[in-house]
C-alpha positions, 0 to 999 in steps of 0.5 A, a space after each residue: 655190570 650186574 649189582 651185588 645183591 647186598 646192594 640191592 637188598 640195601 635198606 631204604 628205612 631204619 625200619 628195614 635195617 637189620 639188627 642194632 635194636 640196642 641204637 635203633 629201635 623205638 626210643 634209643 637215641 640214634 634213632 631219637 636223633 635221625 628222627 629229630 632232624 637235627 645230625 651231630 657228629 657221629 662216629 660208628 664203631 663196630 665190625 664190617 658188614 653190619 650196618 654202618 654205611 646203611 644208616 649213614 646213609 639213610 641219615 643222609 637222605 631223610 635229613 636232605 644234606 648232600 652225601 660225600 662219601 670216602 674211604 680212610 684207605 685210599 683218601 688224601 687231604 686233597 680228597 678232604 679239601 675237595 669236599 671242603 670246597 663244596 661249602 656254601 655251593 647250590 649242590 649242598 644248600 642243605 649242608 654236607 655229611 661226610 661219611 668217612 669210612 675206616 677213619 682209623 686209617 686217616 693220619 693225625 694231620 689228615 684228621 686234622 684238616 677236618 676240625 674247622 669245618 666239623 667244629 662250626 657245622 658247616 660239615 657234619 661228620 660221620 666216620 666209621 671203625 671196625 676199630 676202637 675209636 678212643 685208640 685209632 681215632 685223633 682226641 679233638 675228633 672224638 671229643 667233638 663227636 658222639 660215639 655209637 657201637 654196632 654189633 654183629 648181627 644175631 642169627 635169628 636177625 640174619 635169617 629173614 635178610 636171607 630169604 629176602 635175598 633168596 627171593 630177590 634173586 628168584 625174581 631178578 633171574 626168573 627161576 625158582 630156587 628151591 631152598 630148606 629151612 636148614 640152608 637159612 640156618 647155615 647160612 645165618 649162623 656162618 656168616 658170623 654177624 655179617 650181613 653183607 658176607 651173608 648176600 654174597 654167600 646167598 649169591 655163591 649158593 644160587 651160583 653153585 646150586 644144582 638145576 633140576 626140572 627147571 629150577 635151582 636146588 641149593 643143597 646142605 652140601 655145598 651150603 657147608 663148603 661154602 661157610 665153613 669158615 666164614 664166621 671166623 671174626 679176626 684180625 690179630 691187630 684188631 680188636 676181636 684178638 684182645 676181646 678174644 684173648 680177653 673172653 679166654 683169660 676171664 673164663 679161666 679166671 672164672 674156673 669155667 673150663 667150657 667156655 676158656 676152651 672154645 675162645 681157645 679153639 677160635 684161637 687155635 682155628 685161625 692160627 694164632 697159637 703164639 698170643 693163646 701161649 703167652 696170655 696161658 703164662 700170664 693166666 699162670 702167675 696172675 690168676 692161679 699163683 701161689 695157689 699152686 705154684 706149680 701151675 707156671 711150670 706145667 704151663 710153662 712145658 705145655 707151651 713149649 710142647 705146643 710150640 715145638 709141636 705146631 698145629 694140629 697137634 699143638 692143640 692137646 698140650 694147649 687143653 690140658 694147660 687150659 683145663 689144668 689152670 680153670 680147675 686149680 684154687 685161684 689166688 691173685 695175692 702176688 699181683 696184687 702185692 707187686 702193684 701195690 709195690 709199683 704204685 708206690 715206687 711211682 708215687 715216691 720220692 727218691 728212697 734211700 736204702 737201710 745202711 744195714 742193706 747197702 752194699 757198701 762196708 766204709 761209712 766215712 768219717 763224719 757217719 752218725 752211725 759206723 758199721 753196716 750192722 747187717 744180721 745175717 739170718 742164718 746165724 740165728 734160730 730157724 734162719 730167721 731174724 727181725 731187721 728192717 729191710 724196707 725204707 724208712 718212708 715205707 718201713 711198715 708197708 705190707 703189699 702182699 696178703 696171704 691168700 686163703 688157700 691151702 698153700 698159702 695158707 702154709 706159708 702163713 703158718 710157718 711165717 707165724 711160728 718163725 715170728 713166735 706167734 703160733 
């Protein structure tokens, strides 16, 4: 059975490794503490394909402890247990490390059973994620654990890993691959980060690539076919949906239509126009607001055209909502009036209401007070007349502040000539 070039263009050293320079150069502290020879738990978070079972195992090797290595997707506690009963062993004199791939899918009793033996050091633990460990991973592993982010690779980071690879397959095969500088490009730029998509994909083009005069000849052609999708990182449960909708949500906030229009197209390619709809509402009232009011209502028809529309065409209601709701004033005044509001309904006592507010006409016979003495606004000057309408606790409490732009702005004007101040 032939090895999977990505096997054997594994690295040997944390020299070798490709990318995470932010953990692994000279003087950050994953690297500090492989070379220290003292191993902590660690927990490696980041997505598939960058580097986190490399460096597992380059650990395992340089501080000389016995690697066991398991899979969260297919493992049992009986999986765990038999690790556990290589303790004390000739085999792990050295002491035992786990590596324990996609840990997330490990349930709380099956992470459980690890936390004797992780907890007194007679395992040291490295899990790995491609989700966010402080939601998938069980508390008492992650607080006896440090964690470190991976991060995909860069394109210029890729590239030399390619050519290793090239010339890898030139040597094992015998032939001369005949490869441009612009096939790199491809290749590194559409393998979105992932360095183990980037080998098979060098793979695939030494298999598709033309012989001609007694070598192989990858073309751009068939590079492209290739990768054209390739660098879509998604996983709608996973943590690229929330950066994604995430990234498109801050931008247009920022009133940068360019940027809120490529996180949208990434949601648009890989198919996901429900979440890109809801998060435009929400954008709507949150971010624009009472700024332009109107901005709900439009969003509200683009959505609904894109929805009944579908793919393609779904993706020109959706640009104009999107461009409509970057160029627009910005005000966040309701938002932040409706928290205030819920943090004090949180933080409060029971209230009562105003007697001039219930809903009630019958005060009984021992009231202090007889009479709702409500004061129907539209009996009065401008339909306007000043009662208290909130609860005694809270009767000065001011949650919304008028934003500074022209529409609200307005409604400040005329509720200062309502009040006789203007």
């Amino acid at each position: 059975m032939s090895i999977p070039l990505a096997d054997k263009i594994r690295p040997k050293t944390l020299s070798d490794v490709v990318g995470q320079e932010h953990i692994l150069s000279k003087g950050r502290p994953l690297r500090k503490i492989i070379e220290s020879g003292t191993v902590p738990n660690m927990i490696f978070y980041g997505p598939s394909g960058v580097g986190k079972t490399t460096v597992a195992r380059i650990i395992a090797e340089n501080c000389g402890m016995t690697l066991h290595k398991l899979n969260g997707t297919s493992s049992s506690v009986g999986d765990i247990k038999d690790v556990i009963a290589q303790i004390g062993t000739f085999g792990a004199e050295n002491g035992i490390l786990l590596y324990l791939d996609e840990i997330q899918y490990l349930n709380k009793k099956q992470q459980q059973s690890l936390l004797e033996y992780i907890e007194n050091g007679e395992i040291t633990l490295i899990a790995s994620t491609t989700e966010n460990p402080y939601f998938s991973v069980y508390n008492a592993v992650i607080s006896r654990s440090t964690v470190f982010e991976f991060k995909p690779v860069t394109a210029e980071e890729l590239i030399p890993a390619i050519k290793r690879g090239y010339k890898i397959l030139a040597e094992d095969s015998g032939n001369e691959i005949e490869v441009s500088d612009e096939i790199y490009r491809i290749i590194a730029y559409g393998c979105g980060g992932d360095v183990r998509k980037a080998m098979n994909t060098v793979e695939l083009s030494v298999l598709c690539g033309e012989i001609s005069e007694g070598k192989t000849i990858i073309t751009e052609d068939s590079m492209s076919m290739l990768v054209q999708r390739s660098n879509m990182r998604y996983d709608r449960d996973g943590d690229q949906h929330y950066d994604i909708l995430s990234a498109l949500h801050k931008s247009v906030r920022g009133s940068d239509e360019n940027a809120a229009l490529h996180y949208a197209a990434r949601l648009i390619e890989a198919g996901d126009i429900i979440s890109l709809c809801r998060r435009l509402l929400c954008i709507a009232c949150e971010d624009v607001g009472l700024a332009y009011p109107q901005a709900i209502v439009v969003t509200k028809a683009c959505v609904d055209t894109a929805l009944q529309l579908g793919l393609p065409e779904a993706r020109l209601p959706i640009a104009e909502a999107i461009i409509l709701l970057a160029t627009a004033p910005k005000s966040n005044s309701a938002y932040l009036g409706i928290a205030a509001a819920l943090d004090d309904v949180k933080s409060s006592d029971s209230l009562d209401f105003p007697r001039h507010l219930q809903n009630k006409h019958f005060d009984g016979k021992g009231a202090s007070v007889v009479g709702q003495h409500y004061l129907y606004p539209h009996d009065f000057p401008n339909h306007y007349v000043k009662q208290q309408y909130l609860p005694d606790a809270l009767a000065d409490r001011v949650y919304y502040k008028f934003g500074d732009n022209k529409t609200e702005q307005a409604a400040l004007a005329y509720r200062r000539k309502l009040l006789g101040e203007l």
